[in-house]
N, C-alpha and C positions, 0 to 999 in steps of 0.2 A: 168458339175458340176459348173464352175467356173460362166457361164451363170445364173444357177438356183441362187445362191447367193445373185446374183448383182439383183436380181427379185427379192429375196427376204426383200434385206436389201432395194429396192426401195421403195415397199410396205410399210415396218415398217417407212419409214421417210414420206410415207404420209397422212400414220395414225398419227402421230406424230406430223406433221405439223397440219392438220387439226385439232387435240385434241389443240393446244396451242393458234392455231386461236383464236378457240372456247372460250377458257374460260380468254381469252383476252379480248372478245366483251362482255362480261357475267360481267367481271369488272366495264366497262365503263356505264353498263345500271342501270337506278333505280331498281333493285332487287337484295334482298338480296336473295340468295342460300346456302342451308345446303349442307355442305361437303358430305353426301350421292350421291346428286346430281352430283356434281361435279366427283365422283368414279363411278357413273351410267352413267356417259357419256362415261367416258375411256371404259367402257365396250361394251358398242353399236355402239362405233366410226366404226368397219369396215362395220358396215347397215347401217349407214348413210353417211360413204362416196361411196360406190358403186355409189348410181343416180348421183354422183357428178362425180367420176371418168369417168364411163361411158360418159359423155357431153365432158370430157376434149378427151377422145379416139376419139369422131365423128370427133369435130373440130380440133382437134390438135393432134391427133394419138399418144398421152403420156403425164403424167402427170409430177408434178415438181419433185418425186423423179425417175420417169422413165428417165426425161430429166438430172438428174444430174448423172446418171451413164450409159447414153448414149445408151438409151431403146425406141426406139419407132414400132408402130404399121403403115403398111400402110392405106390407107384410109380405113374406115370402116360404114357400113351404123347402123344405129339406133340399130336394132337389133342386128346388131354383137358383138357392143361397149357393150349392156346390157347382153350379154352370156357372153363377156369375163370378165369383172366389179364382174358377182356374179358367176362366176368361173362353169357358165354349157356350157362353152366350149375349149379346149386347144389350148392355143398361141401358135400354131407351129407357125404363119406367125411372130413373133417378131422379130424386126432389131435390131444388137447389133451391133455399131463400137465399135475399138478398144479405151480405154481411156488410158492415160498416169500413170505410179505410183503414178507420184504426187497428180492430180486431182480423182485416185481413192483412195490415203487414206484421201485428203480433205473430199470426199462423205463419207467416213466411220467416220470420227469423225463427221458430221454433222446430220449422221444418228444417232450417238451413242447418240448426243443430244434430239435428236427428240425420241427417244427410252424411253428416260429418262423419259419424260412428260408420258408416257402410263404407264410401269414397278414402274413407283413411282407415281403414279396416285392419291394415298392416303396422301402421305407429300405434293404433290403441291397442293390436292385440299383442306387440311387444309391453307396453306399459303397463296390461293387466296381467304378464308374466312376469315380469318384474316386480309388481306390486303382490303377488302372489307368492313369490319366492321370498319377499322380506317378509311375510305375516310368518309362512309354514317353515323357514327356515331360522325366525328370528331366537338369538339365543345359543346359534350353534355353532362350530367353531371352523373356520375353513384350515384344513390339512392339508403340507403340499410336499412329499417326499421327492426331494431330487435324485434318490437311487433309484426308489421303485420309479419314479419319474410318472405319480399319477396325483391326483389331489381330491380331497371329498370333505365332505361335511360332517364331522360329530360335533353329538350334541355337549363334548368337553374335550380336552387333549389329550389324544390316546397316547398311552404307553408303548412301546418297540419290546419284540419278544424276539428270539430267534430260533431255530430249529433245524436238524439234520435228516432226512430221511436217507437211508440206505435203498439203493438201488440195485436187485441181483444185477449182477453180470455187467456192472454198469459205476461210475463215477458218483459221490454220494450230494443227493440235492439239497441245499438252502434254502431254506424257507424262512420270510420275512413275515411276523406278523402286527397287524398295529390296534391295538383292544382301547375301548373306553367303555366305562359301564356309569350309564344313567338310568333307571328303570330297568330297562335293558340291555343286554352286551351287546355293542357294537364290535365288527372283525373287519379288518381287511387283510390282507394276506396275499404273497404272491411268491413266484417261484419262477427260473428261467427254467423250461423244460431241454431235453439234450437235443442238439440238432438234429441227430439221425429221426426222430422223431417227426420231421415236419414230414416222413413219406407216408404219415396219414393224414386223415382229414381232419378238421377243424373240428365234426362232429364228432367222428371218432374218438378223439382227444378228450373231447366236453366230456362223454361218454364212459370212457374210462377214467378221468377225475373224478365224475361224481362217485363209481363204484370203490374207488380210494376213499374218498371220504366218507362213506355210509362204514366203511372195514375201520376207520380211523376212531370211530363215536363208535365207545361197544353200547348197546343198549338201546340203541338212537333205530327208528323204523321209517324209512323213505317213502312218504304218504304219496308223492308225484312230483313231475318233472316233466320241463318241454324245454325245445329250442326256439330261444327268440334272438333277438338283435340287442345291442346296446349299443346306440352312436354307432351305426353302421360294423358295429365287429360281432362277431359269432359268439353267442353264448347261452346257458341253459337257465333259467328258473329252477328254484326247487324248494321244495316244502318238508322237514322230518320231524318227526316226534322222537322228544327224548323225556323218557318220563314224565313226568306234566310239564315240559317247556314246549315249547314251537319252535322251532329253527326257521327262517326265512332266509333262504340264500338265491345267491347271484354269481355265475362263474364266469368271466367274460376273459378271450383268448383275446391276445395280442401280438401278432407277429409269432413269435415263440415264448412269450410271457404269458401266464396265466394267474389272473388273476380272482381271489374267492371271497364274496364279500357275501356277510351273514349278519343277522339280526337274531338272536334270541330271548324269548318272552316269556317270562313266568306268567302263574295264572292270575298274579294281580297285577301285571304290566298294563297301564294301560296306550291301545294298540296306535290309536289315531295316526295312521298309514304310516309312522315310524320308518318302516322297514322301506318304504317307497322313496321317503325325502332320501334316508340315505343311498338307495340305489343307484338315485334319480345325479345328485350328486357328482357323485363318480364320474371322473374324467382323466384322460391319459394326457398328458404333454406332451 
């Protein structure tokens, strides 16, 4: 029994190690991740560490929590290491010395730690989003337009531009747009489109915006484009070349509001997912 324990609580500290590795390195990189993510990892961590485990059994006959409560395996070939890792075979052959009290309640608060990171999976993976969003955000300025009635992040305080398009056969549309240029131009922009309008689809709509704007940039070439989601609304991705710049834009429909939010990059911008923090941003009220 006492045996079964110390297997057990080894296991849970090296799921636990592994989950805090993980979302360690997940801090350090240019991406932002939504807290989902981060709660879908705690959840898979024991499938993704098996192939892991397994490697440490061939070479090393135990892992770091099997080595801190004085668990190891003798040699093992490839296939045995992968039977015992996803549990289709029984460790009778596991070596257990004896450990000390001391060194066995050290192991148990360090497991209790590591325990922590999986069992509260959902407040540290708000924290590490949070903590994430001051690093990749810090510096930029929160925007909150009560007309357009949306808010986002530049990297300084954008300027208000306005504009008229004429519409055949039709009432002439408003166009709001909000520019800040740091390295590169940041845009937002938006527009109420005409009611009779809503008797297309939201695709449709995306659809025909983007080919409005590829006519609006003469010179500008539409390298690609897809339909994704923003915060559950309809909207298109899209990528253009305009002379040596990059365009990175985001169209996202709202009810009957459309909104176009673009990043442009010259070839000494540098990129470090720019375009992402401020997509990411973006939110309606």
């Amino acid at each position: 029994m006492f045996l079964f324990l110390r297997r057990f609580l080894a296991r849970v500290f090296d799921y636990g190690l592994f989950y805090f590795i993980t979302v360690f390195i997940s801090l350090i990189l240019p991406v932002e991740l939504d807290a989902q993510v981060y709660l879908l990892w705690a959840l898979v961590v024991p499938f993704l560490w098996a192939p892991i485990e397994a490697f440490l059994f061939r070479f090393w006959g135990t892992t770091p929590g099997k080595k801190l409560f004085g668990l190891s395996f003798p040699p093992l070939s490839w296939k045995e290491s992968f039977q015992r890792a996803f549990f289709f075979k029984k460790s009778r052959d596991i070596r257990s010395r004896p450990i000390g009290l001391k060194r066995y309640f050290i192991a148990l608060m360090m497991t209790c730690s590591a325990a922590a990171t999986l069992f509260l999976g959902e407040d540290i993976s708000e924290a590490a989003v949070h903590y994430e969003k001051q690093v990749t955000e810090a510096g930029w300025v929160q925007y909150i337009s009560d007309n357009g009635k949306f808010q986002v992040q530049f990297p300084k305080k954008p300027k208000e531009v306005s504009q008229v398009f004429e519409v055949p056969n039709g009432a002439p549309i408003n166009l709001s747009e909000f520019k800040a240029h740091k390295e590169a131009e940041f845009s937002v922009s938006y527009l109420d489109l005409p009611k009779k309008w809503k008797l297309f689809s939201s695709n449709t709509l995306l659809k025909g915006a983007m080919g409005v704007i590829v006519d609006h940039v003469p010179g500008s070439t539409l390298i690609d484009k897809k339909l994704v989601k923003h915060k559950d609304y309809p909207a298109m991705d899209f990528r253009a070349i305009d002379g040596k710049k990059e365009i990175k834009g985001r169209l996202v429909l709202v009810g009957n509001t459309l909104y176009k939010l673009w990043v442009v990059y010259t070839p000494e911008t540098p990129r470090e997912q720019q375009h992402e923090i401020f997509f990411n941003s973006f939110d309606v009220k």
